[in-house]
C-alpha positions as CSV (number, residue, x, y, z in Angstrom):
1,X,56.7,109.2,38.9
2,X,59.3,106.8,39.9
3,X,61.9,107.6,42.7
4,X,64.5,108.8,40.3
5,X,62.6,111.2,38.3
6,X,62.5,114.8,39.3
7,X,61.5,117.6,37.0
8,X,64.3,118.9,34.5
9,X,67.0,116.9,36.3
10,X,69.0,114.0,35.4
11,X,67.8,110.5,37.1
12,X,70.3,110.0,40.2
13,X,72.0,106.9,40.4
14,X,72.9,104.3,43.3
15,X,76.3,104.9,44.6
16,X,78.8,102.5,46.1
17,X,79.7,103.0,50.3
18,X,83.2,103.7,49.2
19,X,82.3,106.4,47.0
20,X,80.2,108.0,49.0
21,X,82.8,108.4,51.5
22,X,85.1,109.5,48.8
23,X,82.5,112.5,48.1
24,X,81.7,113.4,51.7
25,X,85.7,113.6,51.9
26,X,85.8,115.8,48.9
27,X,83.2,118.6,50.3
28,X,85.5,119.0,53.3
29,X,83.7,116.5,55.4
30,X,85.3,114.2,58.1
31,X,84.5,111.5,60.2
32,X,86.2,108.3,62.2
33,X,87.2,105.8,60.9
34,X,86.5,103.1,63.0
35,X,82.8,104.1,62.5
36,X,83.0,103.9,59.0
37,X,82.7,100.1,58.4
38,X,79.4,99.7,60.9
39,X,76.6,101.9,62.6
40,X,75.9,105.3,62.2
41,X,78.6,107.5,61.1
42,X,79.1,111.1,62.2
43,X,79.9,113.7,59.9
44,X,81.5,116.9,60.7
45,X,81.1,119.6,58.5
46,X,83.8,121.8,57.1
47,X,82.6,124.5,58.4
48,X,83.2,125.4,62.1
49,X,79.7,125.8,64.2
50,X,78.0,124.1,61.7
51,X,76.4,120.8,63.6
52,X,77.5,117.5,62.5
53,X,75.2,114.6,60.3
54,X,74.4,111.1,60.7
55,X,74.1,108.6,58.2
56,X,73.3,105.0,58.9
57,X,75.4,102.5,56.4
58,X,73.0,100.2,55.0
59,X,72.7,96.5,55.6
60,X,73.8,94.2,54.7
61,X,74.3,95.5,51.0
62,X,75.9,98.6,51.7
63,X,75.2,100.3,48.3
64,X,73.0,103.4,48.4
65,X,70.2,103.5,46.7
66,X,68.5,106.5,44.9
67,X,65.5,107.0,47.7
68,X,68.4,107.0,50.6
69,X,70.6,109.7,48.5
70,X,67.2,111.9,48.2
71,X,66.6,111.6,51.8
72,X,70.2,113.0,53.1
73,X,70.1,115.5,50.1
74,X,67.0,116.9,52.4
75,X,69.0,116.7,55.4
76,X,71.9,118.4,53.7
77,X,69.7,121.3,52.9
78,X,68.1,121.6,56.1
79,X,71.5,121.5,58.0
80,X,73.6,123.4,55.7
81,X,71.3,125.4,52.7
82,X,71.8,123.1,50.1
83,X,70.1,122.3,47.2
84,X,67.4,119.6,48.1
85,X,68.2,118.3,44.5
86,X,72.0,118.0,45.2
87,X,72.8,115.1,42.9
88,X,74.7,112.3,44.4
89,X,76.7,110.2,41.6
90,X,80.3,108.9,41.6
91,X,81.7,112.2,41.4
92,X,79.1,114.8,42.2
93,X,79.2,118.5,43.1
94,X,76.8,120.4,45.2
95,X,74.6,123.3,43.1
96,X,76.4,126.0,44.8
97,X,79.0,126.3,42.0
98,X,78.9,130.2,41.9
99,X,81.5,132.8,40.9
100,X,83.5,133.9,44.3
101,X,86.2,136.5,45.3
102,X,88.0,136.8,48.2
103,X,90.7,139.9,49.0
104,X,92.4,139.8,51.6
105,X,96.1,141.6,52.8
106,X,98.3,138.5,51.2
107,X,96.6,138.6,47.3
108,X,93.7,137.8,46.1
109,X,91.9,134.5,45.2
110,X,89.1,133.8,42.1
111,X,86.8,131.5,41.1
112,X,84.7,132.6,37.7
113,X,82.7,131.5,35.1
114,X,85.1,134.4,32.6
115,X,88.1,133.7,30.6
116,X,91.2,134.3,32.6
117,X,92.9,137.4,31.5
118,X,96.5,136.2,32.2
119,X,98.1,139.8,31.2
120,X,95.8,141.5,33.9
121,X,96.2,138.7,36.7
122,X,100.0,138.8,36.4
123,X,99.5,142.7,36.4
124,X,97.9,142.7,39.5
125,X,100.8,141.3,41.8
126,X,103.0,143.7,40.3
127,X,105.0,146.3,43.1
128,X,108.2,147.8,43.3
129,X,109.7,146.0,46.4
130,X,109.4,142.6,43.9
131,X,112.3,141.5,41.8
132,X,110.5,138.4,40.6
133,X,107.1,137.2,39.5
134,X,106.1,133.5,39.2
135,X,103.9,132.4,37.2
136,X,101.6,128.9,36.6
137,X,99.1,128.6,33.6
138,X,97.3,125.5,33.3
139,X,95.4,124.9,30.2
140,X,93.3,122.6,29.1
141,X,94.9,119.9,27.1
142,X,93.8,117.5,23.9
143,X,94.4,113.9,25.1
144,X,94.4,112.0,28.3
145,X,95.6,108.0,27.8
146,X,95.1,107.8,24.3
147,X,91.9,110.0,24.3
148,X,91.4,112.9,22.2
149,X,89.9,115.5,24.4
150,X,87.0,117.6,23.2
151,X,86.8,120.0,26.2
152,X,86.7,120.0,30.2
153,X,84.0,121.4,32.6
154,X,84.6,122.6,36.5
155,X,82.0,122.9,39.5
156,X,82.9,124.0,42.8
157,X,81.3,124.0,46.2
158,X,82.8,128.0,46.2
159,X,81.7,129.1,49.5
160,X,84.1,126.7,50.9
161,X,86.3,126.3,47.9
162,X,86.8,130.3,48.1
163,X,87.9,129.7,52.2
164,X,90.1,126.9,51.3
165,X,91.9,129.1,48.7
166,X,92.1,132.1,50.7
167,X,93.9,129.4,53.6
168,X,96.4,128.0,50.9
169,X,97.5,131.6,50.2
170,X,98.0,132.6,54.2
171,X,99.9,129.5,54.5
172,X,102.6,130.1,51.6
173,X,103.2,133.4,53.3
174,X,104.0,132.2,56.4
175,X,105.6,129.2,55.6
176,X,108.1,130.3,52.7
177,X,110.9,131.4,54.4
178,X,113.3,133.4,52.8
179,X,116.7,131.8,51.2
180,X,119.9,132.0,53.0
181,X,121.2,133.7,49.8
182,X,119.2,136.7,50.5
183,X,119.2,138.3,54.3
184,X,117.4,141.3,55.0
185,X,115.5,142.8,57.7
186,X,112.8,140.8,58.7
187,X,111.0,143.9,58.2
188,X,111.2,142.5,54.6
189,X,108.5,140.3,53.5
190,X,109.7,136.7,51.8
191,X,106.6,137.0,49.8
192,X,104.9,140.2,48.4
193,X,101.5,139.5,46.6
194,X,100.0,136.1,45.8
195,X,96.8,135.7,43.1
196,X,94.9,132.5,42.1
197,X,91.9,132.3,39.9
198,X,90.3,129.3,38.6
199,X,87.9,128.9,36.2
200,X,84.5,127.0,36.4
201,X,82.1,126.2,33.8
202,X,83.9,125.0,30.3
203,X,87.0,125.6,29.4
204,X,87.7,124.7,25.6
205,X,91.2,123.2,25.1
206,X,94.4,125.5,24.7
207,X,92.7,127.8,27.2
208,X,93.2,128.1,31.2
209,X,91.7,127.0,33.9
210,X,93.7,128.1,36.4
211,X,96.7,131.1,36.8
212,X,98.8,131.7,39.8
213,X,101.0,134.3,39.9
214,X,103.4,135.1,43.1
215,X,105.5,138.5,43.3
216,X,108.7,137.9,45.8
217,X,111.7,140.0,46.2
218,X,113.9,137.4,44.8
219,X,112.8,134.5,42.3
220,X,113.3,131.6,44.5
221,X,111.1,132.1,46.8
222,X,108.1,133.1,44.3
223,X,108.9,129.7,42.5
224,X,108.4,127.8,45.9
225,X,105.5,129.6,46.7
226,X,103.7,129.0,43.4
227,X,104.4,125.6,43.1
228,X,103.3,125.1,46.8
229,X,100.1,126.9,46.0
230,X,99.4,124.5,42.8
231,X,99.4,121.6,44.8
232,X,97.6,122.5,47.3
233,X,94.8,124.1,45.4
234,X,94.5,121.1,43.1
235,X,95.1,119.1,46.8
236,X,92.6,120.6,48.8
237,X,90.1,123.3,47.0
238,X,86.6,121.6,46.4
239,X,86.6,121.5,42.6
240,X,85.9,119.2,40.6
241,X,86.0,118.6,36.7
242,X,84.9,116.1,34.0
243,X,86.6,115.5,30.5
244,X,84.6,115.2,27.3
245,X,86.0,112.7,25.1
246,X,85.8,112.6,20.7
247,X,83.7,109.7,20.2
248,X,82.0,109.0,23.4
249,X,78.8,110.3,24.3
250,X,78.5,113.3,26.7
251,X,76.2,111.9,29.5
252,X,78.9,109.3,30.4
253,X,81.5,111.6,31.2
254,X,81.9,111.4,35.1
255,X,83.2,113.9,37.4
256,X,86.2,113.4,39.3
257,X,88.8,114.7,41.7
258,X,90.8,117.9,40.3
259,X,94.5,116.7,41.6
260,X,95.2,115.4,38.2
């Protein structure tokens, strides 16, 4: 068996420093910079009390070769529970892409495999103090430059794309302030409920991927709120998608950042 066979799995590939970097950034990772270029380079992990990685920067061709990727795949699952057969390609995703829910006293965040039920997620931020609901539905569309798009597909690292969500949410309530339009006791909330769900798995075109809704006392400040939340998500949350073109075969589609 050669060193990029393993049983039922795609062959993994070499990957460019750069890219690498790119990907460790993606999962949440950071690191210095001035180590980046030479010697080992220390990786903190996402997640606090979680102990940092090493990884040595090859030379002098810096590319990383299929047998190096396998050997910090092991160390990723020794250190942090992942899959030993994480797959490392130009955009890749760790196996953890599981459905997640997280509730907590500011609304409610979802990732899920399921059709979004846009009726029942706008239902849910519903309440009497709110005079306005906001919502975002994005959908998968059928062309991107000049291509005719067949479908798209999302993975997520959850367990941290779930916490990253959840953060995005805290944040538009305590950073939307309310308009100068509308005073009232600051007994009164700018911001009543806020819900995300994004999907994962494939998502056929003309359906969503991802719904927001915000529930506010006045409109403004659930418009604010939701568009904040949008960029964020698509910003920060560690999910990633590939695009399935007509006409091109499905093995080359790559995955790639979701902040498009």
């Amino acid at each position: 068996m050669s060193e990029d066979d393993t049983q039922g799995l795609s062959p993994m590939k070499s990957l460019k420093w750069e890219n690498f970097l790119k990907l460790m950034r993606d999962m949440g990772f950071s690191y210095d910079l001035s180590t980046a270029e030479s010697g080992p380079v220390r990786f903190d992990p996402p997640r606090e009390g979680d102990r940092p990685i090493t990884f040595h920067k090859p030379h002098p061709d810096s590319t990383l070769r299929p047998v190096i990727l396998k050997e910090f795949a092991k160390k990723l699952n020794a250190y942090y529970g992942w899959s030993s057969d994480f797959r490392f390609t130009s955009m890749s995703v760790p196996n953890t892409s599981v459905e997640a829910r997280a509730e907590i006293s500011e609304g409610v965040c979802v990732l899920t495999y399921n059709p979004l039920n846009t009726n029942d997620i706008i239902q849910s931020v519903q309440n009497d103090g709110a005079g306005a609901i906001a919502v975002f539905i994005g959908t998968t569309r059928n062309s991107f430059k000049g291509k005719v798009v067949t479908r798209l597909e999302y993975q997520a690292y959850s367990k941290l794309a779930i916490k990253t969500m959840v953060e995005i949410v805290r944040t538009a309530h305590n950073t939307v302030t309310r308009s100068n339009h509308h005073p009232a006791p600051n007994t009164v909330p700018s911001l009543v409920s806020c819900t995300v769900h994004h999907r994962l798995g494939t998502v056929p075109v003309g359906e969503p991927s991802i719904v927001i809704a915000v529930s506010s006392p006045h409109r403004k400040e659930a418009f604010i709120a939701c568009e904040q939340i949008l960029e964020e998500v698509k910003q920060k949350a560690q999910i990633w998608k590939r695009e399935y073109y007509e006409g091109e075969k499905e093995e080359e589609a790559e995955w790639k950042a979701n902040n498009s």
